[in-house]
C-alpha positions as CSV (number, residue, x, y, z in Angstrom):
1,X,0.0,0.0,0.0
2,X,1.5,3.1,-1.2
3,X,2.1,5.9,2.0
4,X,-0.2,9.0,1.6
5,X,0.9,12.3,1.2
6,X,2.0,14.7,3.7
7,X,-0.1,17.3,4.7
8,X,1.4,20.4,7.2
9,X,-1.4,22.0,9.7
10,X,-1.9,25.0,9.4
11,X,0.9,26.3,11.7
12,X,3.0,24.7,10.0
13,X,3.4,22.1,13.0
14,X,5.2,18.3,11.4
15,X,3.2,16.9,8.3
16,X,0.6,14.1,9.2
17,X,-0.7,11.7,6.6
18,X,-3.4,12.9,4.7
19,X,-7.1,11.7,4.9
20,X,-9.6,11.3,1.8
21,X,-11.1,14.5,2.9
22,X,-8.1,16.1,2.2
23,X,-6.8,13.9,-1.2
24,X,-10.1,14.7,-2.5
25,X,-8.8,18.7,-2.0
26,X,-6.0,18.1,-3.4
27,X,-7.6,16.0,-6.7
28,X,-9.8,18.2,-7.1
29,X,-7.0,21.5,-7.4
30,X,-4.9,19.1,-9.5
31,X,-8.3,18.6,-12.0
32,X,-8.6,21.9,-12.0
33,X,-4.9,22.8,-13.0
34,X,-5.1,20.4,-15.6
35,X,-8.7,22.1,-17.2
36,X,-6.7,25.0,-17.1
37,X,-3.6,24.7,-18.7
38,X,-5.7,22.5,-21.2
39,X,-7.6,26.0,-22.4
40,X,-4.1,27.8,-21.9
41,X,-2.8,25.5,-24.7
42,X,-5.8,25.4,-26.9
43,X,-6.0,29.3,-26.9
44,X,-2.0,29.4,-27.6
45,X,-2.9,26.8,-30.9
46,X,-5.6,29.5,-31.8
47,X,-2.6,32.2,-31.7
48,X,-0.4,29.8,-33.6
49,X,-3.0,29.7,-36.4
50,X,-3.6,33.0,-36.5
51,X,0.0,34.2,-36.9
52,X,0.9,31.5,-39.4
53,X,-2.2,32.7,-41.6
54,X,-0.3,35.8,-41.2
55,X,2.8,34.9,-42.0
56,X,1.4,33.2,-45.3
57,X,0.2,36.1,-46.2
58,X,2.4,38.2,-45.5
59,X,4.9,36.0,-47.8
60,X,2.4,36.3,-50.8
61,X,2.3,40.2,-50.3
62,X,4.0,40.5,-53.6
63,X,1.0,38.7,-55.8
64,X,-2.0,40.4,-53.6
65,X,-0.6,44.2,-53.8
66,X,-2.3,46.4,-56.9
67,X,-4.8,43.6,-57.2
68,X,-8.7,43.8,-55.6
69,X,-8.7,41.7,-52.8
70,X,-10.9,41.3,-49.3
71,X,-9.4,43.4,-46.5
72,X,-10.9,42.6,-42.8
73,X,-12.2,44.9,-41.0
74,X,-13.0,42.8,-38.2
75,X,-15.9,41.0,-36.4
76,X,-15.9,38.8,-39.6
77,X,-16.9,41.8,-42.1
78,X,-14.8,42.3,-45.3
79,X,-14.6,45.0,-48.3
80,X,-13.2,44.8,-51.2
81,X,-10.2,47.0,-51.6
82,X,-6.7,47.1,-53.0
83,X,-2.9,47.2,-51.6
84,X,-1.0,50.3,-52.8
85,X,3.0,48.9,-53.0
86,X,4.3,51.2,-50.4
87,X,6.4,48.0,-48.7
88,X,4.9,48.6,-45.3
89,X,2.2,46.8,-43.2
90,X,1.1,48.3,-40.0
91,X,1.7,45.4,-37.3
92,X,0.3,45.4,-33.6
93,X,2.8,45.2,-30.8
94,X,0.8,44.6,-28.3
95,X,-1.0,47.3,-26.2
96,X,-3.2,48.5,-28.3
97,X,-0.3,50.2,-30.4
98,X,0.4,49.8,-34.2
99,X,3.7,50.8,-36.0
100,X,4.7,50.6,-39.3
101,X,7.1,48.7,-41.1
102,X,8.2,46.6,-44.1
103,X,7.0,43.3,-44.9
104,X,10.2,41.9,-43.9
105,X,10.4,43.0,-40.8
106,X,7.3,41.7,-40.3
107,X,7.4,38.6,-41.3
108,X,10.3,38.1,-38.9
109,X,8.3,39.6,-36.3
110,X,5.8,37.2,-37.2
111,X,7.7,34.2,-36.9
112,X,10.1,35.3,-33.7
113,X,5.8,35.3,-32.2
114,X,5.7,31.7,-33.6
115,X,8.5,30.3,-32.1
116,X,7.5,31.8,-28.7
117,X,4.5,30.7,-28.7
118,X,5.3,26.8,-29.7
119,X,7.9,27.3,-26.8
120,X,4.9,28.2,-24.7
121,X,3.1,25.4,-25.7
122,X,5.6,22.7,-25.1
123,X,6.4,24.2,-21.7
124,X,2.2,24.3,-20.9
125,X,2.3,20.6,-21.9
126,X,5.4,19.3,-20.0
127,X,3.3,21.1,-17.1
128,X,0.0,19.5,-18.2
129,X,1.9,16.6,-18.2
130,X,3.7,16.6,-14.6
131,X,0.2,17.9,-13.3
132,X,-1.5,14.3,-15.1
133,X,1.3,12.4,-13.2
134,X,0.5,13.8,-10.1
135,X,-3.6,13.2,-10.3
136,X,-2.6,10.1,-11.4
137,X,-0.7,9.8,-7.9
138,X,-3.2,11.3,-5.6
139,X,-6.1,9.4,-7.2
140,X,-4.2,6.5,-6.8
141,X,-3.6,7.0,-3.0
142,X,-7.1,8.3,-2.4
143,X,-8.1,5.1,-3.7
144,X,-5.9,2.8,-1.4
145,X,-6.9,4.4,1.7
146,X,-10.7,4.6,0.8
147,X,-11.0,0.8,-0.6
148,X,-8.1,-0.8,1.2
């Protein structure tokens, strides 16, 4: 039978072995860790997807300027407009705030965002991982001391 965790009182007096009541706490904050960093990742894929739709076209700015094309102007509504060349796009940096600057330096913009967010995913998945191992653990013990 595996030993249950050790829970400190709260003065911090020596740990004491935890009851069900108290595995159940800790599930439960686990299961809720886990929920979280589960939306955390799928909202960091939807910011993945947007930026490489960005980058795409970004990299086919050269066959879209001078031509009619839909432009967004958000909340899913579209008009029909034209790119003049000028070589600049305005980009958001966060903040509310927009500067201007050429395609290229956008585009590396654009994928230095990429790679931190895919390093932001794998970290929230070696986390949603560790927390998985550790339900896993918890249930397991709440188990053994409620059924034997």
């Amino acid at each position: 039978m595996a030993a249950s965790p050790k829970v400190p009182d709260r003065k911090g007096a020596p740990q004491k072995e935890a009851t069900a009541e108290e595995l159940r706490y800790i599930q439960q904050i686990y299961q809720n860790q886990y929920m979280l960093i589960n939306q955390q990742i799928e909202t960091s894929i939807a910011a993945l997807r947007e930026l490489e739709a960005t980058r795409l076209t970004l990299e086919n700015y050269d066959n879209i300027k001078g031509r009619k094309n839909l432009m967004p102007l958000g909340a899913g509504v579209f008009a029909a407009g034209s790119i003049n060349d000028n070589g600049t796009v305005l980009a958001d940096v966060g903040a509310g705030y927009m500067v201007e600057r050429k395609v290229g330096e956008a585009k590396g913009a654009i994928t230095t965002g990429m790679d931190k967010t895919t390093e932001t995913i794998k970290k929230l998945q070696k986390n949603r991982k560790d927390i998985e191992s550790a339900l896993m653990d918890v249930s397991y013990k709440l188990d053994s001391l409620t059924y034997g």
